[in-house]
C-alpha positions in Angstrom: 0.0 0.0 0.0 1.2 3.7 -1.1 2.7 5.1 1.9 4.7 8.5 3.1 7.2 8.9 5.5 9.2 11.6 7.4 11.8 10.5 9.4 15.1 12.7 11.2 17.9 11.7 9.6 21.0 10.0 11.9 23.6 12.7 11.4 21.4 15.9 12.5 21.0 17.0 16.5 17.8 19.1 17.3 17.3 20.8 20.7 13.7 21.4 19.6 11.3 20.0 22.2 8.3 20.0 21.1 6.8 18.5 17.6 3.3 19.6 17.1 1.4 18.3 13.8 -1.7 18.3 12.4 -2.3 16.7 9.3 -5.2 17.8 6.1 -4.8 14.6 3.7 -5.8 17.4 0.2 -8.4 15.8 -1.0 -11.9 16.6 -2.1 -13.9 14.1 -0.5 -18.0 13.3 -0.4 -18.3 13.3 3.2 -21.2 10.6 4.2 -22.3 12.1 8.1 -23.2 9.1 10.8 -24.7 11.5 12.9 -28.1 12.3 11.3 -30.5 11.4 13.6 -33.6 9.1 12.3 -34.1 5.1 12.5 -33.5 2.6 10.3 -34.8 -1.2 9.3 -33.9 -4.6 9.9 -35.8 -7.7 10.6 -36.9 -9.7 13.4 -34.8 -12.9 14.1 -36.0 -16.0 15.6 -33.0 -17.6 17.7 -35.3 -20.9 17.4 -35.0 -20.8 13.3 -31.4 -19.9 13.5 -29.3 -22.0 11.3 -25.6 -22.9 12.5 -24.0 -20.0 11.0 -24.7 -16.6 9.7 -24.6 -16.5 6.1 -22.6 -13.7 3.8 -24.7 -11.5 2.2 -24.9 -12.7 -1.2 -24.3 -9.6 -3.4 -21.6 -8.6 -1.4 -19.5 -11.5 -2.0 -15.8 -9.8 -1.7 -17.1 -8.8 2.1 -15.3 -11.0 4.5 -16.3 -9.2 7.8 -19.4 -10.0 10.3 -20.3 -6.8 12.5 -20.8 -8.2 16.0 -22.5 -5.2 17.8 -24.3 -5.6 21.9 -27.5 -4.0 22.8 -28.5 -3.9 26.3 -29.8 -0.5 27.5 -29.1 1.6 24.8 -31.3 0.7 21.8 -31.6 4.6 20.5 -27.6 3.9 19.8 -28.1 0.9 17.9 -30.6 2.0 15.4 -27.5 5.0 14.6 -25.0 2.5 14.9 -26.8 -0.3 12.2 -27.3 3.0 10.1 -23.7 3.6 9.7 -22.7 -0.4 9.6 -25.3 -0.6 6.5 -24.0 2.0 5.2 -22.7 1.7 1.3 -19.7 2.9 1.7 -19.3 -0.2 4.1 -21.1 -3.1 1.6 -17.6 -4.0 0.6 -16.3 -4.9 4.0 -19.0 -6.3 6.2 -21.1 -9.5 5.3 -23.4 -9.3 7.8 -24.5 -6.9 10.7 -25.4 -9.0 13.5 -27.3 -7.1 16.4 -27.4 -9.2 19.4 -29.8 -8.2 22.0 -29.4 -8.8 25.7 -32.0 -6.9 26.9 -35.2 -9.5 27.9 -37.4 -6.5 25.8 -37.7 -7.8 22.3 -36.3 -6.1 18.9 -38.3 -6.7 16.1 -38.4 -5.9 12.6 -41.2 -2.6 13.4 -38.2 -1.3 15.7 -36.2 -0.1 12.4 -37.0 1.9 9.5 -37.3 0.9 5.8 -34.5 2.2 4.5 -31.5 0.9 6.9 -29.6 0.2 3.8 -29.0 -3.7 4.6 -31.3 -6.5 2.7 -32.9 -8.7 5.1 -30.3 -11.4 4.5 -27.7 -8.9 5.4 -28.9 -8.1 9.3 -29.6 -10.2 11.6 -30.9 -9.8 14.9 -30.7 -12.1 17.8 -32.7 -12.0 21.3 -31.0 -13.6 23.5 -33.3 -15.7 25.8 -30.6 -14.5 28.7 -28.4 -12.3 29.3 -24.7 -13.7 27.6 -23.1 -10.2 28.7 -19.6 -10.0 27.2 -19.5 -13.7 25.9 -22.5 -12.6 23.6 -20.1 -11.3 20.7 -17.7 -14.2 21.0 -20.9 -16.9 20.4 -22.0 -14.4 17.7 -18.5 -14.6 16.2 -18.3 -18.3 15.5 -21.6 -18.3 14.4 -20.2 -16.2 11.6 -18.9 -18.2 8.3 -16.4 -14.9 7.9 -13.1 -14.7 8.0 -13.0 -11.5 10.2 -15.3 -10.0 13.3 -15.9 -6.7 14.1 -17.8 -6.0 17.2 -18.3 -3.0 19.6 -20.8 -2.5 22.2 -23.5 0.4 22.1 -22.1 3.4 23.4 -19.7 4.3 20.6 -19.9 5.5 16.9 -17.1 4.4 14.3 -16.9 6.3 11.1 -16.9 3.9 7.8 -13.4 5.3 6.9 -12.1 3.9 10.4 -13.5 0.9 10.3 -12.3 0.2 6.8 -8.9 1.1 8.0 -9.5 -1.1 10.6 -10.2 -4.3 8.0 -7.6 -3.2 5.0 -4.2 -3.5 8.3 -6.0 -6.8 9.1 -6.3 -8.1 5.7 -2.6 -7.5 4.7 -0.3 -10.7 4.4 1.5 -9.9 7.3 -1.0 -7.8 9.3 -2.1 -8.0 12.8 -4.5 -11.1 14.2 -6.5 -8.2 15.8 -7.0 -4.3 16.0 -8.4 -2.7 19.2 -9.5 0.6 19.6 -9.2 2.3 22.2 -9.4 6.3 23.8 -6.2 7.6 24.7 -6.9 7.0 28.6 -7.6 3.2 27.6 -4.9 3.0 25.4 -2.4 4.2 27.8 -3.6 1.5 30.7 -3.1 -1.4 28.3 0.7 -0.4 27.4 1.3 0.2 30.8 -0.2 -3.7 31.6 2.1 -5.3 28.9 4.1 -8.2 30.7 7.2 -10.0 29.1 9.3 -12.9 30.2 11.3 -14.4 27.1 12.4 -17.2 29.7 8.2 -18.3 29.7 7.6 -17.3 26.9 5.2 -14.6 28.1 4.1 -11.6 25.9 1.0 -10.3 26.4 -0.8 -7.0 27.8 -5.3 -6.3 28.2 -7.2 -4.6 25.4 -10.8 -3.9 26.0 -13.2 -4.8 22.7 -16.3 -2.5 23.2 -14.8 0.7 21.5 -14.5 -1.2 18.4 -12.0 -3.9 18.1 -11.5 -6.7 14.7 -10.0 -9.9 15.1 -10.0 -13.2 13.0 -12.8 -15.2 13.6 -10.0 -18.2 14.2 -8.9 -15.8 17.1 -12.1 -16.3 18.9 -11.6 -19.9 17.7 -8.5 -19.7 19.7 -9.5 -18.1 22.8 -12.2 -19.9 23.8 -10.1 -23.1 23.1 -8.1 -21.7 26.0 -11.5 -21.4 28.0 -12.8 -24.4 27.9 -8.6 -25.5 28.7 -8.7 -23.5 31.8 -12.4 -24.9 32.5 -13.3 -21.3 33.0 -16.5 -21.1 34.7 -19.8 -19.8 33.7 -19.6 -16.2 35.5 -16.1 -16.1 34.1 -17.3 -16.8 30.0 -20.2 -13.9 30.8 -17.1 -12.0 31.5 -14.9 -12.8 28.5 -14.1 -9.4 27.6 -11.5 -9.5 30.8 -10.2 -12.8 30.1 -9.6 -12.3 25.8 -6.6 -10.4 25.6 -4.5 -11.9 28.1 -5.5 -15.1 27.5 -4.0 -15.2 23.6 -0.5 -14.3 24.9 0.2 -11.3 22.3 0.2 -8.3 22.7 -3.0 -6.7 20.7 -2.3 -4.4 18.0 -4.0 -0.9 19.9 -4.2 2.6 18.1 -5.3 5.3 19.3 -9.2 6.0 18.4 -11.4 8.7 16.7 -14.5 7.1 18.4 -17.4 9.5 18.9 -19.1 8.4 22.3 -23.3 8.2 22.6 -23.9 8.2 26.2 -27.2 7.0 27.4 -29.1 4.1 28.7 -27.1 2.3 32.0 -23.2 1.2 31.9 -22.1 -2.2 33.4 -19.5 -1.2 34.9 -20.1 1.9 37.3 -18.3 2.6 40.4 -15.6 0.8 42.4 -17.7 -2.4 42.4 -17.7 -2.8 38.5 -13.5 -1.6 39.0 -12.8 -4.2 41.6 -15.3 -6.6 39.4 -12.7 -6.3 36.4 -9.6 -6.7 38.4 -10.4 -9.4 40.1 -11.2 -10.9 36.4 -8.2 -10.0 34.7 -6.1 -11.3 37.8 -7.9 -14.3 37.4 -6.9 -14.3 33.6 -3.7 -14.2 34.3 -3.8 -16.8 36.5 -4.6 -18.7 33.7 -2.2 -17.9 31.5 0.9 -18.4 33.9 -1.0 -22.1 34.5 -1.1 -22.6 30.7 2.6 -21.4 30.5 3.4 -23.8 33.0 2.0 -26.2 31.1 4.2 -25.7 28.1 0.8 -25.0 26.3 1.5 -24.2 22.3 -0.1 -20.9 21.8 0.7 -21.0 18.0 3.3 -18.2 17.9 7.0 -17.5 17.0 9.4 -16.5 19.4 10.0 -13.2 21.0 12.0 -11.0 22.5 11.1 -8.2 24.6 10.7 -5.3 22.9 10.1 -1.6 24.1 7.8 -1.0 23.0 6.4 -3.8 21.3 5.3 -2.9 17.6 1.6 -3.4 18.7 2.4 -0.8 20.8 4.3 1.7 18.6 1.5 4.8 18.1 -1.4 4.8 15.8 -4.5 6.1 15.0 -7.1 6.3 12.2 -8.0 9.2 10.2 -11.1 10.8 9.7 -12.2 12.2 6.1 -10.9 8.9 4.5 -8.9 6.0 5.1 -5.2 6.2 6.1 -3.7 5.3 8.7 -1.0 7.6 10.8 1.9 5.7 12.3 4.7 7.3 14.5 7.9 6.1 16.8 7.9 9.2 18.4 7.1 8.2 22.0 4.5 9.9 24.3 5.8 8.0 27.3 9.5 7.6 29.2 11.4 4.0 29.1 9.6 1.5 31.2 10.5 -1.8 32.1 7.6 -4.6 31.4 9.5 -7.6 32.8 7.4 -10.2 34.7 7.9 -12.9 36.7 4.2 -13.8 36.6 1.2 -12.6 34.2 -0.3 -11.2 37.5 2.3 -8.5 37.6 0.2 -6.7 35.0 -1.8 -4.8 37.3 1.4 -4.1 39.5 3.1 -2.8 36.8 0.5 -0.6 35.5 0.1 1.3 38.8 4.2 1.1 39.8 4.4 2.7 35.7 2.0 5.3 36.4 4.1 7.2 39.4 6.9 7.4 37.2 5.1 9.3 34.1 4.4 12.8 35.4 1.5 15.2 35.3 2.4 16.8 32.2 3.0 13.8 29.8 -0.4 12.4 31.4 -2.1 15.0 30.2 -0.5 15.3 26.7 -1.1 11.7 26.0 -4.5 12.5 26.4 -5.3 15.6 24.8 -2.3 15.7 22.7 -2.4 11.7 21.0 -1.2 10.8 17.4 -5.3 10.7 17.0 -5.7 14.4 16.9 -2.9 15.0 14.3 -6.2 13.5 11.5 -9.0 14.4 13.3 -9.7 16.4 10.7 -10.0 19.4 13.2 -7.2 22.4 13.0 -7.7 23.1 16.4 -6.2 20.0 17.2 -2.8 18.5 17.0 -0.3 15.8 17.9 2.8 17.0 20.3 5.4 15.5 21.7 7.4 16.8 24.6 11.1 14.9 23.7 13.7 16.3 22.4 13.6 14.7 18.5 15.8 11.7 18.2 17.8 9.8 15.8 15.6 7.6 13.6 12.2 9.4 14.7 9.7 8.6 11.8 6.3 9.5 11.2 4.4 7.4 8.5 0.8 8.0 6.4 -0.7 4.6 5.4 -3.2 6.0 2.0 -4.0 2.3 2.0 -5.2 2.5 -2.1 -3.1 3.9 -4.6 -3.1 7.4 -5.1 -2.1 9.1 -8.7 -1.0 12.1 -7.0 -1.5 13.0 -2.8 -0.7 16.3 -1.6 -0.7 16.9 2.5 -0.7 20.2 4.1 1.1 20.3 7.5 -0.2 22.3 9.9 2.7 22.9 12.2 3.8 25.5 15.0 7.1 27.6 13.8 9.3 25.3 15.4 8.2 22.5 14.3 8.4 24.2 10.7 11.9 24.4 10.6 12.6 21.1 11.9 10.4 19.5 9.2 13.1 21.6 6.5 15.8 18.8 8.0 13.6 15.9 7.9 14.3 13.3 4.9 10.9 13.0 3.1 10.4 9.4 1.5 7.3 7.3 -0.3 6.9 3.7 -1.0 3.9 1.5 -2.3 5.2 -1.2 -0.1 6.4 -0.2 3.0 9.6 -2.4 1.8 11.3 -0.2 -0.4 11.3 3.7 0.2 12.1 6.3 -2.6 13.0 9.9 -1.2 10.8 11.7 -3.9 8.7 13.6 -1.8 10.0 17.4 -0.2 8.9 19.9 2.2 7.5 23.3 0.8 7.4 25.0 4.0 5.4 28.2 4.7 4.6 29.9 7.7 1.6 31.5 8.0 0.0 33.5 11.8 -3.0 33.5 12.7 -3.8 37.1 11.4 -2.5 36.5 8.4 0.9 37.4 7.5 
């Protein structure tokens, strides 16, 4: 896929701090809006009738994705949300739209209007005689015949362009078995839980899925192999969402989100209760894992060393306005060490980790993330407070090839003259990079001049 890359070369020094970037991808774009309020239409489904798996939709047949997505107290949210997952600029990506319903009210057909955009064949719904909680999206994921699931619960909106970001880094040869995404706050508790021993072969951190998250359906396959291993109990597979990540032993792929939260209804977890609810299931995950390690269990993987970060970790977000995908080695956080003894250390770590970040680079890893440098907002942007250092990169994945892609920088003076030392390169591989791009720089103030 076409790329472009800026990185600081090895043989210049800056004593600039601060890098601040927002980026305009120049491009005049027919911009579909999500937000629109109004319903939409699906049909009523009868788990009773329910054949074994949930069939592609038939004219779609180069989509290789089933949409997973949770109802429970929030049903206003899932009309919007099954709006934008039927949406056409999505028909090429998701198979089906699965809508599985916790809640012991009903959804039926009369619930949705006409025009939703997805044939009856195309959206399923499922009422769920009880309440699965979490383990709802992973039974609704192997029900799928797809290759991919997407899921997300129903308090968040994902764009189309994110989410088919999301499936073109999954698809690659040698992409990711998962995406997660996650809000910078999120994002910054799983790399501070990753946990590495190369002696156990341990490498693996805790990703939540409800913000949106795709995986490989032979993921889930995997996972709740590892369940039924364990012989996880029934409260425990209601709580999978806790047990997922850790269990898999590597390290989710996590970028940093554009998600657009809905609010409403009543949240699961509220309070210390639902906080001391998850910990005690993640502890209990990783309780698991070290037993599975001690088995000698085959998890499938190659062997790894431990890596600061670990390239799941390295920092990226989606863009907004179209698909692309910004990647950056710059770091938002100091050196920390994720060595463990035991996969129980995770929550150790992450609170030891936390005292050693201070106040200010906790608050520009949330309102300064690699997320707001294509949020497609100029009032926005991406800073880091390091001094720039040798082999510093920051990548755009267009994803499609382009003819011709232009990219305004919207910088701060400083960062303006840095940029004129910066070596400027494209590839349409990632493999090979050709330096054929340049830096036009022109600084413009607010009033003008």
């Amino acid at each position: 896929m076409p790329s472009a890359r800026l990185r600081r070369p090895g043989c210049l020094n800056f004593s600039i701090a601060t890098l601040v970037i927002s980026i305009s991808v120049a491009y005049v774009l027919r911009y579909w809006h999500p937000l629109a309020d109004g319903t939409k239409a699906v049909r009523t489904h009868d788990p009773s009738t329910q054949s074994s798996s949930v069939h592609a939709h038939a004219s779609d047949v180069s989509a290789d994705t089933t949409a997973v997505v949770l109802n429970w107290s929030r049903f206003p949210n899932i009309r919007r949300i099954a709006n934008l997952l039927c949406s056409p600029e999505l028909a090429g990506v998701l198979h089906t739209v699965l809508i599985w319903n916790n809640n012991p009210k009903p959804v039926s057909y009369e619930d949705f209007d006409a025009d939703i955009g997805c044939s009856p064949s195309r959206l399923v719904i499922v009422n769920s005689p009880r309440n699965l909680y979490f383990q709802a999206r992973f039974v609704a994921c192997m029900s799928a015949n797809t290759t991919f699931c997407y899921t997300q619960d129903d308090d968040y909106l994902i764009l189309p362009e994110i989410l088919r970001s999301l499936h073109t880094r999954v698809s690659k040869e040698h992409g990711p078995q998962s995406v997660h995404l996650l809000p910078p706050h999120e994002r910054l508790s799983s790399e501070l839980r990753y946990v590495c021993n190369e002696g156990r072969g341990l490498h693996t951190s805790f990703a939540w899925l409800g913000h949106g998250a795709i995986l490989r359906r032979s993921l889930v396959q995997r996972f709740l192999s590892s369940m039924q291993l364990v012989n996880a109990t029934e409260e425990q597979l209601l709580m999978a969402d806790n047990y997922y990540s850790v269990l898999l032993n590597e390290p989710p792929e996590v970028w940093f989100d554009q998600g657009i939260e809905l609010g409403g209804g009543q949240a699961f977890t509220v309070g210390s209760e639902g906080e001391l609810r998850n910990r005690r299931h993640i502890m209990q995950a990783g309780l698991y894992l070290d037993s599975l390690l001690n088995a000698r269990h085959d998890f499938g993987g190659r062997a790894r060393k431990c890596d600061d970060p670990p390239p799941e970790l390295i920092g990226r977000a989606p863009c907004t306005g179209r698909p692309c995908i910004l990647e950056t080695s710059i770091r938002m956080l100091p050196v920390l060490s994720h060595a463990a003894n035991s996969t129980t250390d995770m929550l150790d770590n992450e609170e030891r980790h936390g005292k050693r970040i201070s106040d200010d680079a906790l608050d520009n890893n949330l309102t300064h993330a690699p997320s707001k440098a294509v949020d497609s907002n100029k009032a926005t942007a991406f800073r880091s407070l390091s001094v720039g250092r040798k082999g510093d990169y920051v990548t755009l994945d267009m994803l499609v090839p382009q003819v011709a892609a232009g990219m305004i920088w919207l910088v701060d003076e400083a960062t303006a003259r840095l940029l004129q030392h910066c070596v400027y390169e494209s590839s349409v591989n990632a493999t090979r990079w050709v330096s054929s791009l340049g830096c036009n720089v022109r600084i413009s103030h607010a009033d003008g001049r």
